[in-house]
N, C-alpha and C positions, 0 to 999 in steps of 0.2 A: 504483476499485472493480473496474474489469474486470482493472487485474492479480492482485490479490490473490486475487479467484476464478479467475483460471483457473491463480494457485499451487497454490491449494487444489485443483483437480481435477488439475494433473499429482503433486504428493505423493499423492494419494489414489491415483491408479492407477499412481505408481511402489511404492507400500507392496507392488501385488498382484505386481508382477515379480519372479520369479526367475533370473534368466536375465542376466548380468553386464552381455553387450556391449547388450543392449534398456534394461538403466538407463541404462547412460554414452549413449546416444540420447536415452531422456528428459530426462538432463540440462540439455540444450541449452536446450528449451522452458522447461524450471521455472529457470534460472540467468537467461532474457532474462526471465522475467515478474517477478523477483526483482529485477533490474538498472532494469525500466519501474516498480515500485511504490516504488523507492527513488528513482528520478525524478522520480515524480510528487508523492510528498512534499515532497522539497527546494524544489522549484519551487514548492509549494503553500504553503511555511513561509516561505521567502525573498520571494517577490511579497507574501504579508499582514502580513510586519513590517516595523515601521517603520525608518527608516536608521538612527534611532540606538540602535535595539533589536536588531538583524539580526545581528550578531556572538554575542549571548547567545546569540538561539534558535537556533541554527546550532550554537553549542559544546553547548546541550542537547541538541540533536538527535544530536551525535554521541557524546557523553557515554552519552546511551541506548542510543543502536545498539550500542556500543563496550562497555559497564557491563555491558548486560544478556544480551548475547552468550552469556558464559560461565557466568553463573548460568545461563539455562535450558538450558546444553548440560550442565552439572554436574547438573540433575534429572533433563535428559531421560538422561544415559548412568548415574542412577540406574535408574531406570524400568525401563530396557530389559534389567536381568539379570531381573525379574519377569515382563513382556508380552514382550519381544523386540522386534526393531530392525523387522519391519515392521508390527508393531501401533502405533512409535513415529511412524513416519512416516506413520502414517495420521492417527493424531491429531492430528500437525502441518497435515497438511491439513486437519482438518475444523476445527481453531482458525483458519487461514488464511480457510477457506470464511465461516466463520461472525463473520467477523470484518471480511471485506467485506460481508457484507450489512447489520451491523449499520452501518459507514459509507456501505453506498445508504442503510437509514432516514433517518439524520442529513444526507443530502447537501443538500438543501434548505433546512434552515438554514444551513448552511457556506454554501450559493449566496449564500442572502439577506443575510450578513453580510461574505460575499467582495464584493460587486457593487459598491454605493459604494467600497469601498477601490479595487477595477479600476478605475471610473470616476476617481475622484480624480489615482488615479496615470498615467491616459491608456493605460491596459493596452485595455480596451473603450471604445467608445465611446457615450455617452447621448445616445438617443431624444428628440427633440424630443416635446414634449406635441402631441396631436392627431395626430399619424401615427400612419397604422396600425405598431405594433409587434407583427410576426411573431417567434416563438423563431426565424427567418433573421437578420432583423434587427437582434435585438440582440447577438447576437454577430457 
């Protein structure tokens, strides 16, 4: 969640830069938060499928990444003879922005449904009944 938003706030304040060498600077920040949300994925998609499932969601996952790449770069360099290129990257940010928050909403169920599969696969480790279990503790 935290890369995706803070995608979303470096395209939104690369859209306002003018000025060449100050974007190829913000690049840096928006290219690592881009690099940590495609990490966080993989890791999030490969630890919750099973062995004998892991090769499919893995070829889907890059199937989408890969498929869907060029479709929205074909809309968005539609787009962008109407708005222009920094109202496009704003957008891009505020779909980013708004696109984490909607996975913080949903983060709790993803937990609740992630936790036995951690626990099963020895990823975390499960709390004896009657100890105190702190949010320290369990993870």
């Amino acid at each position: 969640m935290l890369s995706g938003a803070l995608l979303g706030i470096g395209l939104s304040v690369m859209s306002f830069v003018t000025i060449p060498w100050v974007a190829a600077v913000l690049c840096l920040p928006v290219g690592f938060t881009i690099i940590a949300a495609v990490a966080s994925i993989n890791t999030l998609l490969q630890t919750l499928s099973g062995e004998d499932k892991r090769g499919r969601v893995m070829g889907y996952m890059a199937m989408s990444f890969t498929g869907m790449a060029p479709v929205g770069s074909m809309v968005l360099g539609a787009l962008e003879k109407w708005i222009g290129l920094q109202k496009i990257i704003l957008l891009s940010g505020i779909c980013c922005f708004v696109a984490a928050l909607v996975f913080e909403y949903y983060r709790p169920l993803v937990r609740r449904h992630a936790r036995p599969i951690y626990i099963e696969k020895g990823i975390i480790k499960e709390i004896a009944i009657g100890i105190d279990s702190t949010e320290e503790q369990q993870f």
